[in-house]
C-alpha positions in Angstrom: -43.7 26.9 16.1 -41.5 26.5 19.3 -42.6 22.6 19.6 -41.9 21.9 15.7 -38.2 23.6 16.0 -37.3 22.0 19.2 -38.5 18.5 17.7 -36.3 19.3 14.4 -33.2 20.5 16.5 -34.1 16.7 18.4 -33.9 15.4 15.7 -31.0 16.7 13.9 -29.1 15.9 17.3 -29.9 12.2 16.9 -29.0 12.0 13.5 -25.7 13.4 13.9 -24.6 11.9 16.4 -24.8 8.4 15.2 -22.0 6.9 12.9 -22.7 6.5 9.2 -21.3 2.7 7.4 -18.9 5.4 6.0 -17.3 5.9 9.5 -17.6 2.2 10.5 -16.3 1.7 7.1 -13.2 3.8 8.0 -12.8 2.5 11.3 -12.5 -1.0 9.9 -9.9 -0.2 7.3 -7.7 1.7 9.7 -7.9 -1.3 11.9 -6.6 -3.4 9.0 -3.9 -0.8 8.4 -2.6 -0.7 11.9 -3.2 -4.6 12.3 -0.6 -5.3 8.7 1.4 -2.5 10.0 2.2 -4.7 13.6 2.3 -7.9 11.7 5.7 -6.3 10.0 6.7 -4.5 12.9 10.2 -5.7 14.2 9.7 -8.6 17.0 10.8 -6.3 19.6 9.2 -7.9 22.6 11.2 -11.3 21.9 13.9 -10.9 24.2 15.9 -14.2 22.3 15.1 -12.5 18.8 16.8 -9.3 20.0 19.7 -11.2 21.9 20.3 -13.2 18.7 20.4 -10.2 16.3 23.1 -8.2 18.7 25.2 -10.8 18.6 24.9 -11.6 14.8 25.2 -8.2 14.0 28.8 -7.9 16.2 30.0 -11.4 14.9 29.6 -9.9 11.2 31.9 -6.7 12.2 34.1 -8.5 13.8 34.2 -10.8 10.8 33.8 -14.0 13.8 33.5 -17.0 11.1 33.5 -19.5 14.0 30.2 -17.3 16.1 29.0 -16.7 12.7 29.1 -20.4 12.0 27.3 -21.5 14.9 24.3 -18.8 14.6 24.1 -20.2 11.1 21.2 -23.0 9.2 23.1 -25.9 8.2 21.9 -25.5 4.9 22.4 -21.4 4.7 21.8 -19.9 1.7 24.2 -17.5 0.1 23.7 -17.4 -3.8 20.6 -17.9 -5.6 21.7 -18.1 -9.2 22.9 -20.8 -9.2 22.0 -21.9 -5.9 24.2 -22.3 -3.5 24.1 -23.1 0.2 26.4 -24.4 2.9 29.6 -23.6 4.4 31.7 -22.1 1.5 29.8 -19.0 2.1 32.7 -17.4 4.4 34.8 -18.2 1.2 32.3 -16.3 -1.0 31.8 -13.4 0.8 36.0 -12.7 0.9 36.3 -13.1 -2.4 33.6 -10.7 -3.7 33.9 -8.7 -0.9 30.3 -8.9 0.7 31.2 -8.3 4.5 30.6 -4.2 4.1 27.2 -5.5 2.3 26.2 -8.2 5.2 26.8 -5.9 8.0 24.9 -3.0 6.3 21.9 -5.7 5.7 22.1 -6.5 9.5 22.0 -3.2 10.8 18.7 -3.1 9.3 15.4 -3.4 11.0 13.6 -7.0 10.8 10.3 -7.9 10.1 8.1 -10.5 9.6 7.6 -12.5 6.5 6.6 -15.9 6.2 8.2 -18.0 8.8 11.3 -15.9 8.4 12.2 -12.2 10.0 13.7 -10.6 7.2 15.9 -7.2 6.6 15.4 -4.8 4.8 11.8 -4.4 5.8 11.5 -3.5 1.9 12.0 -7.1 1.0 8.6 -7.5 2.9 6.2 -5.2 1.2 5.8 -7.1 -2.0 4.0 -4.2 -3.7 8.3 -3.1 -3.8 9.7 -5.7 -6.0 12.7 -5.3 -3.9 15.5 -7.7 -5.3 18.7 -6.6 -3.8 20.4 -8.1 -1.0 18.6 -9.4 1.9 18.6 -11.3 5.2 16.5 -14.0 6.8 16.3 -15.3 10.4 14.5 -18.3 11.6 13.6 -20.4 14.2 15.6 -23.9 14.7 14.3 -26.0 17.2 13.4 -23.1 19.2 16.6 -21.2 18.6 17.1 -18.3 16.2 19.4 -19.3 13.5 20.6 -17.2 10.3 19.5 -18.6 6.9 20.6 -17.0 4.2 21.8 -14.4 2.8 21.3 -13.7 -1.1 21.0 -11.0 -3.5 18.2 -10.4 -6.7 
């Protein structure tokens, strides 16, 4: 009787001790979940990015068209219906008072999305639908330049 319970209690030792698919299962998907969560985690180890995004973010106080200007696509995108790019955004953004709004965006965290780091990191979770205003940032011949800039 002593053999056969110290051969089930061997037994019952191996068995639990290995993992189930279940837990190899789970260990995958959390795996996924932290590998999408880094993916749209701010760049925070570029040392340009973050350079870039302070100075953007105190040009846009400061209301600095000409820095602005320079940290800006040539083709920067302010309006999407209708379109509109280029360099009457300045213009744009006085007359329907936008700066409060661009500032705000800015001071927002960016993450990933496409070959763009956006803000809000909303805009980035498509399951959102987000359509308000948002920022994007992207490289230009190995520089960081601001793109656009657009609402809906």
């Amino acid at each position: 009787m002593r053999i056969l319970t110290f051969i089930l209690l061997i037994f019952a030792l191996a068995v639990s001790g290995c993992k189930s698919t279940s837990d190899k299962e789970k260990a995958k998907k959390a795996a996924l979940k932290k590998k999408a969560k880094a993916e749209l985690r701010e760049e925070s180890s570029d040392v340009d990015f973050q350079a870039f995004i302070v100075r953007l973010r105190k040009a846009a106080a400061a209301h600095d068209i000409a820095s602005l200007s320079e940290m800006m696509t040539p083709d920067f995108g302010y309006k999407l219906n209708p379109e509109a790019s280029g360099n009457a955004v300045f213009k744009y953004w006085d007359e329907n008072n936008l700066w409060p709004e661009v500032e705000g965006i800015l001071s927002e965290k960016f993450v990933k999305k496409g070959g763009f780091m956006v803000a809000p990191p909303q805009f980035a979770d498509e399951s959102l639908n987000y359509d308000g205003y948002r920022a994007g940032i992207r490289r230009v011949n190995g520089s960081w330049k601001f793109a656009y800039f657009v609402n809906g």
